[in-house]
N, C-alpha and C positions, 0 to 999 in steps of 0.2 A: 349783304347778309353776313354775319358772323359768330357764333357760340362758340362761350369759354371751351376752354381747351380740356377741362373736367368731366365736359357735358356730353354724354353720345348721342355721337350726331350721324346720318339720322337717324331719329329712336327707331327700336325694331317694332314691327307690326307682327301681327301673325296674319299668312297669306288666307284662309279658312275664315277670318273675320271679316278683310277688308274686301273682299267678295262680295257684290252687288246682285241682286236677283234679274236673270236674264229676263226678257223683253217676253211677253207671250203675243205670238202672231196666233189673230182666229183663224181655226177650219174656216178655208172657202178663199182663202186671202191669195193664194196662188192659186192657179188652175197648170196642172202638170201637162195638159192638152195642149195650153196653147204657149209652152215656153219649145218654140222650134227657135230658129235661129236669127231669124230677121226681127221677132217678138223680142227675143234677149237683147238686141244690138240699139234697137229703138227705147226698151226702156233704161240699159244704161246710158245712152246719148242722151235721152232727159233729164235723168237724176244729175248726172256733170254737169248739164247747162245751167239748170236749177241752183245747182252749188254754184258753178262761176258768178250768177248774177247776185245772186247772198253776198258775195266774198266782194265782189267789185262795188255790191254799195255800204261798206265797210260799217254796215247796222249788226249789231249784234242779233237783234230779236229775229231777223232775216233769215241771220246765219244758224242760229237756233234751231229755228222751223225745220234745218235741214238735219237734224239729229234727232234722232230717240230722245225721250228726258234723260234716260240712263244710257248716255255714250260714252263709248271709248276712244280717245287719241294717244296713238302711242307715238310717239316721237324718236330714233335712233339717230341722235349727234346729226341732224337735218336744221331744222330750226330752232330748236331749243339750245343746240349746242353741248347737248346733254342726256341723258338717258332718262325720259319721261314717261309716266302714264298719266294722261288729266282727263277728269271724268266729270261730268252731269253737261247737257247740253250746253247752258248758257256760259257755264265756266269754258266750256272746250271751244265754243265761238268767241270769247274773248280774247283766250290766251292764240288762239291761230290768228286773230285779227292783230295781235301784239304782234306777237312773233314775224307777222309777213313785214309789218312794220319796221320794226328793228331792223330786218336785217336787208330790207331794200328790197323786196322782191315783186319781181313786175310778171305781169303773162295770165296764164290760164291752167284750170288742170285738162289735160287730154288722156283719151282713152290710147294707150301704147300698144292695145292687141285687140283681137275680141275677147268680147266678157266670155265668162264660159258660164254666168248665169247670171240672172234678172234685180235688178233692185227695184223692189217695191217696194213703197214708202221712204222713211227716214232714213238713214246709215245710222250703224251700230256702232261698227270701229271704223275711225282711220287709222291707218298706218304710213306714215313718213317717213323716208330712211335717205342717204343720198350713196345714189348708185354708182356715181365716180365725180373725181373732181374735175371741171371740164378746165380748169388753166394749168393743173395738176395732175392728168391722169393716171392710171396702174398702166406699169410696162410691165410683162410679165419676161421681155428679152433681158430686160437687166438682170436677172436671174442668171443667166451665164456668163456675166460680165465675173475677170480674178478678181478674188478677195485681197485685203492686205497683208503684208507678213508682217506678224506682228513679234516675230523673233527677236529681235533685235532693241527695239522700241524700250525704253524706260517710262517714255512718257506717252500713250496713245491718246489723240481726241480723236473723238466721233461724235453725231448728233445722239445719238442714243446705248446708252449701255442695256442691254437685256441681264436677268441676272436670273439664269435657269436655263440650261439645255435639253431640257424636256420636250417636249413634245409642243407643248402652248409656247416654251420660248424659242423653240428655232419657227413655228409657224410663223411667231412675231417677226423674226429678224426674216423670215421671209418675206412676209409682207410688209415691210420698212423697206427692204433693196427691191422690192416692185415701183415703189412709188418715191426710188432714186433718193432716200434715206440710207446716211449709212450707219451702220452701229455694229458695234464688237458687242459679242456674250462669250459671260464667265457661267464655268459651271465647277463645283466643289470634285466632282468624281474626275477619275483617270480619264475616260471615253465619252464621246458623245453619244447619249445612250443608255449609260449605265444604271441610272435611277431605274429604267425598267429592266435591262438583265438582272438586276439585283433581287427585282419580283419573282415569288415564285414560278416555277414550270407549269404550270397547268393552268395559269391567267387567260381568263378571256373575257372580252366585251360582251358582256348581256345587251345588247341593245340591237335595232335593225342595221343591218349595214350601212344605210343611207346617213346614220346617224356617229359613222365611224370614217369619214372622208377629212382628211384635211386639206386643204389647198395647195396648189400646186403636183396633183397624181400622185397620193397617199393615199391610200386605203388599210386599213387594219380593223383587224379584227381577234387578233388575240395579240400577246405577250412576241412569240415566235416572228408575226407578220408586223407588230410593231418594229422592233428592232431592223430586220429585212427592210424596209422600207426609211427607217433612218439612217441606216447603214450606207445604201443605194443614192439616197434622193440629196442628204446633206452636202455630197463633194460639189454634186451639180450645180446647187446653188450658191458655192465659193462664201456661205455664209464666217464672217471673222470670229473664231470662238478660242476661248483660252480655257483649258482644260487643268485640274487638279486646281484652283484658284482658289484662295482665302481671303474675305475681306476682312482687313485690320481697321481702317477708319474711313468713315463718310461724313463730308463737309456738305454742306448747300449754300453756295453766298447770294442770299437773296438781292441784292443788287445787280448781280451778274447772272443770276440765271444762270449761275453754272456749280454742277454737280463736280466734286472732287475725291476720286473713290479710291485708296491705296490697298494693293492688293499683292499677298506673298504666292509664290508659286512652290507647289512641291517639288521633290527631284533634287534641288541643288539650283531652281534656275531665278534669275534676277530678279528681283520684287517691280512690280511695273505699278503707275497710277494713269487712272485713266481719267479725264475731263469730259463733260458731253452734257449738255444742255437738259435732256430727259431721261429718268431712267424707267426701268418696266420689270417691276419685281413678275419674276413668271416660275417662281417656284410651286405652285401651286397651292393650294387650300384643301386641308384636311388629308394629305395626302404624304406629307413628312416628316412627323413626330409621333411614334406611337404611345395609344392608348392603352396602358397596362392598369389594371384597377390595383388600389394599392389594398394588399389583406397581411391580416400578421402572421409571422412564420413563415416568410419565405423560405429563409434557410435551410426550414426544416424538410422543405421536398426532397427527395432525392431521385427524380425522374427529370426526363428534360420539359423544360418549361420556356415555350419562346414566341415573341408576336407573330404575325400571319406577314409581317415587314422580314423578319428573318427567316420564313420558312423555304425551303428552298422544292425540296421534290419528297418523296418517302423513303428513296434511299437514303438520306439524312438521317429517316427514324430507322430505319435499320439497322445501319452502322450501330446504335445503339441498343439494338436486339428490342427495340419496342414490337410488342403486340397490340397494345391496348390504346385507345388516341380519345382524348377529350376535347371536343370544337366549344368554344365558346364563340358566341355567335349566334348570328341566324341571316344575315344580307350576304352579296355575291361571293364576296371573298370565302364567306361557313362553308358555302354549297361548293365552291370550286374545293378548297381541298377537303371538303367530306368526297366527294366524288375519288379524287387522286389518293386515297387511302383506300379506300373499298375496295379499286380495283388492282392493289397492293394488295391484299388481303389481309387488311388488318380490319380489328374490332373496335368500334367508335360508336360512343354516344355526343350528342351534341347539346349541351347546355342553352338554352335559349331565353338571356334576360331581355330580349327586346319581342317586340310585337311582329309576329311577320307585317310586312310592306307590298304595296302593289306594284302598280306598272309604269310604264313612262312614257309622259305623250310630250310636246313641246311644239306649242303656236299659239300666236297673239299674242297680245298681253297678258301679264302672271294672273290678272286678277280673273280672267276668262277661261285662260288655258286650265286653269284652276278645276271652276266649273265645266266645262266642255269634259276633260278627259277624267272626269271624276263621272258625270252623265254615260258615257261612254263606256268607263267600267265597268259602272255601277253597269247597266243596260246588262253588258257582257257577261257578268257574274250571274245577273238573274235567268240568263237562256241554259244558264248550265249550274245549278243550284247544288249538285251532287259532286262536282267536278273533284272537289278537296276533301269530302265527306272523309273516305279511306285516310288521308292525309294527317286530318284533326284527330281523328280517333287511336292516329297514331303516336298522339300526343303534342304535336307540331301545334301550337296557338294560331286558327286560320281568323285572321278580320278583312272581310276583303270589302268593295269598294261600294257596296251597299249599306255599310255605316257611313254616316255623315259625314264621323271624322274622319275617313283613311281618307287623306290626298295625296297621291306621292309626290305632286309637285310642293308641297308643303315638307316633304320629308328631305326632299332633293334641294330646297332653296333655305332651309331652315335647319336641316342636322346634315348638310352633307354626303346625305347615303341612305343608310341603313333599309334599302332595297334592294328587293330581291326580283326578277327577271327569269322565271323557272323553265330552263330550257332542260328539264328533266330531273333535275337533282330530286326533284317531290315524291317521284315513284321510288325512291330507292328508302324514303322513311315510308312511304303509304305501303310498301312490302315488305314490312320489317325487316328490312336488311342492315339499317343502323337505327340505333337506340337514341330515345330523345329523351331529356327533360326538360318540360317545358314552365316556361315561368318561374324560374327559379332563380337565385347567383348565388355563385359561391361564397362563402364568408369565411375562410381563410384555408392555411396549405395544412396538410399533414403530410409525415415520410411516404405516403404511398400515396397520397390522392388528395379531393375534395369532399369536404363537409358542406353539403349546401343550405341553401335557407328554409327548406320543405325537411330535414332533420333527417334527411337521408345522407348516404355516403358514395360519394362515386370513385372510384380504384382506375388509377390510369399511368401507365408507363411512360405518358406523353400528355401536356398539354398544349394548345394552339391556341391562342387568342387570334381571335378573330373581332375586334373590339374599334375598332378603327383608329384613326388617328385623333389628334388634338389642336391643331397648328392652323384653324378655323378665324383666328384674330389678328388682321393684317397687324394691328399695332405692336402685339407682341413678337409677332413673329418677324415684323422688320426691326422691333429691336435686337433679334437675335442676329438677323442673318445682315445691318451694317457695320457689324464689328463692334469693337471697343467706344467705350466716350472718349473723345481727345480734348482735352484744355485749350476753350477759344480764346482765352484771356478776356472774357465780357464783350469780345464784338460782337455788336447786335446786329450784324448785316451778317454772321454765318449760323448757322444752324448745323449742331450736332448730330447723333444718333438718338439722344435723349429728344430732344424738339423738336427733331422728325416726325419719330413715331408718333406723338405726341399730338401733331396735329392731321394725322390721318385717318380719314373715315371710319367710324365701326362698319368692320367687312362682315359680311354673310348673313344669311335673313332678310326677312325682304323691310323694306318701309312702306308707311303708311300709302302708297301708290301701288305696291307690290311688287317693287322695284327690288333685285335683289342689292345692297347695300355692298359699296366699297369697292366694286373691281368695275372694269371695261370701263369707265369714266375718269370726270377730273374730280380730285376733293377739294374740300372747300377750304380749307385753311393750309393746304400743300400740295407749292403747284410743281408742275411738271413732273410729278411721282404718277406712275399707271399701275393697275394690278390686272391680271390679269389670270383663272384660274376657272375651274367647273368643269362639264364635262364639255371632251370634242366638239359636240355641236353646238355649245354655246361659246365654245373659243372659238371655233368657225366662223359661228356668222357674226361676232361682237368685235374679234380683235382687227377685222376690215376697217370698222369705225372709229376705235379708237388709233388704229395708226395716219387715219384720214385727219383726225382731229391734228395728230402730231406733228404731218406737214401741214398745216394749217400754222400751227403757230409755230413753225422753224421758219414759218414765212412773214411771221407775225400779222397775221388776218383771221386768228382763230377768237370770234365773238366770243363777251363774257357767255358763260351759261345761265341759263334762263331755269330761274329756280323758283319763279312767280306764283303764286295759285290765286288767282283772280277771285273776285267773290262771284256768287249767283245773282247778287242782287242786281 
């Protein structure tokens, strides 16, 4: 399979379309009576038997029968070798009957525990993932095994370069030295760490706890407990990282399979090049280039005006004798520093050109998780129909998840954010304690304030963008961050920073599977490049896979990817 290098690939879907109507089981079809436990254990023992003899007389119409018409098989880097969703029955009994095909596999499915409830009739979804490599498996001792000193070294190889010491890239080189991978990470700041001390004070993760774990005994939960915990957990794991690092040029010699990465160090110390077979951009997405909207007359403000990337705490705005704060905004980042100014005592209205956002749920496949936590809201929203009343009326634009359109898994896989998680910020506009305007943007500066799009004027001795970032396009953004072009002299076995980027995935949004496009996998026209990026719980459970895939082919036994979609017929 191949598309020019002009062509995005793969095209973006919108998650809200390629959404399939779930399954309607009638009243009467379970009896809640009779699911005790012997009931549950009997009829999943059937439905698996059912499926092994489908799968062992390798007929598709067989295998069929054992799906819904409208099923799901999600695949994670198991047998697809790839990050799949393939849907309609007959299509999902082909490509498993391929796939077992391919890749040799003999046996049975077994039930690993008790069910902890009943399958009646058809399956919906499958779900495939692989839980360890069994010739391969995760050491989690190698974790205390010393790192390298790379003091010295002009020249380092490793199997794998990480290039981000964030949070997703030391996870990575965590889970690389589990599974007896070794790899050096660069990161551009002084400290391991500093991308988020550099966040403001009053950062916190909106999300459950459960969804703020990273592997290896991290937990966090805000900005404070991030850092503590990278602080603490990084010496343990003798992870090899090179701090203050520049990359000036990156080579790829397609014949070799080897990355050639030249990299200047701050301070006064030797410039080093590092060689290594894969590399794993883990700078993150949407998360390192601010968004400032561009209006004319900047100049002419004469108050401080600065991203939500540079804000740091309110003593900042004091130093400047600010009273008055303008948030532009309306998702976590608005609410955390609308909250951290209020209880400063200062006076804030919050501009809001985006649409409030819902909530975040994360299981199954996108195109389910979809529906499910959109069901789920929506349901939630209508038992408490008043909840925001005071809220809306305070000007705040409420859409919550009993329109069609709000999905927040749509908002989260498709713009990166711009949700909001209201762990109280709401009572502080539903009590007029800050000023909103809603539905509005500004259209350009004046000496004292904003003129916005509703022909009013808002007066502020501060403003905050709260705007997000921009850096959403792996292509662009690896053109940024492999340095300079260097003159191959027309060898066509190496690849520059230009032909790189050039042949990587379009990142973010989902494709027509509901797949989110460009990270945790391989791309198709450039290989051994990884991305890696989103929130915690989707580096959690994704970057296990893809560093499985990448002993996989440091062993060279990592199958093509399986990028097939069978027909129905």
């Amino acid at each position: 399979m191949s598309t020019p290098l002009n062509t995005e690939y793969p095209p973006k879907a919108d998650l809200r379309n390629v959404s399939r109507p779930l399954p309607k089981v009638p009243p009467g079809t379970v009896n809640p009576a009779s699911m005790d436990s012997s009931v549950i254990m009997m009829c999943a023992k059937s439905a698996v038997d059912v499926f092994n003899t489908a799968l062992s007389s390798n007929d598709v119409d067989k295998l069929s029968a054992c799906f819904y018409e409208q099923t799901y098989w999600r695949d994670i880097a198991a047998l697809t070798s790839h990050l799949r969703t393939i849907y309609s029955s007959r299509v999902v009994a082909s490509a498993l009957l391929q796939t077992i095909i391919l890749r040799g596999l003999e046996g049975k499915f077994e039930l690993a525990n008790d069910p902890s409830f009943a399958v009646m009739g058809p399956f919906m979804v499958l779900s495939t993932w692989v839980e360890d490599l069994i010739q391969y498996p995760e050491n989690k001792q190698l974790l205390s095994l010393p790192g390298k000193d790379l003091s010295g070294d002009e020249v380092v190889t490793t199997d794998v370069l990480v290039i981000g010491a964030g949070a997703s890239g030391l996870m990575t080189a965590a889970q690389v030295k589990s599974y007896g991978i070794e790899s050096v990470v660069l990161d551009r700041n002084t400290n391991i760490g500093d991308n988020w001390a550099k966040r403001y004070d009053s950062l916190k993760f909106h999300v459950p706890t459960s969804n703020c774990e990273i592997p290896y005994i991290i937990l966090i939960v805000s900005r404070r407990t991030m850092l503590q915990n990278i602080y603490s957990n990084t010496p343990k794991t003798s992870i090899n990282v090179i701090t203050s690092a520049t990359i000036h040029t990156t080579v790829f010699n397609v014949t070799e399979k080897l990355w050639t990465v030249n990299i200047g160090i701050a301070g006064g110390k030797k410039a080093k090049t590092t060689r290594s077979k894969h590399i794993v951009q883990a700078t993150g997405l949407g998360s390192g280039k601010p968004h400032l909207p561009s209006m004319k007359d900047e100049d002419l403000y004469k108050g401080l005006r600065l991203h939500s990337a540079d804000y740091g705490n309110t003593q900042q705005l004091k130093e400047r004798r600010v009273k008055t704060v303008a948030i532009v905004g309306s998702a976590n980042t608005a609410f955390d520093v609308m909250r951290d100014c209020w209880e400063a005592d200062l006076s804030m209205t919050m501009i809001l050109p985006l649409e409030a956002a819902d909530r975040l749920l994360n299981t199954f496949p996108s195109m389910l998780d979809g529906q499910f936590s959109h069901a789920l809201f929506a349901h939630l929203a209508s038992l408490e129909p008043e909840r925001y009343r005071a809220f809306s009326e305070a000007g705040f634009p409420v859409l919550d998840s009993r329109d069609p359109s709000v999905n927040v898994l749509h908002r989260l896989f498709e713009h990166g954010g711009g949700h909001y998680i209201d762990v109280g910020g709401t009572e502080l506009i539903a009590e007029g304690k800050v000023n909103v305007r809603g539905m509005v943007v500004p259209i350009e500066y004046t000496e004292t304030g904003l003129p916005l799009s509703d022909n009013n004027f808002l007066e502020a001795d501060a403003i905050v963008w709260c705007t997000g970032f921009t850096d959403k396009n792996v292509k662009e953004t690896a053109k940024d961050l492999l340095g300079e072009a260097e003159e191959l002299s027309g060898r066509e076995d190496l690849l520059g920073r230009e032909e790189i980027s050039a042949r990587l995935d379009a990142s973010w949004g989902v494709d027509i599977e509901g797949e989110v496009r460009g990270v945790w996998k391989r791309h198709l026209q450039m290989e051994n490049f990884w991305v890696i990026g989103g929130t915690l719980e989707h580096q959690r459970g994704l970057s296990r896979p893809m560093v499985q895939q990448i002993k996989l082919a440091l062993k060279g036994i990592l199958p093509p990817a399986y990028r097939h979609m069978p027909s129905e017929v």
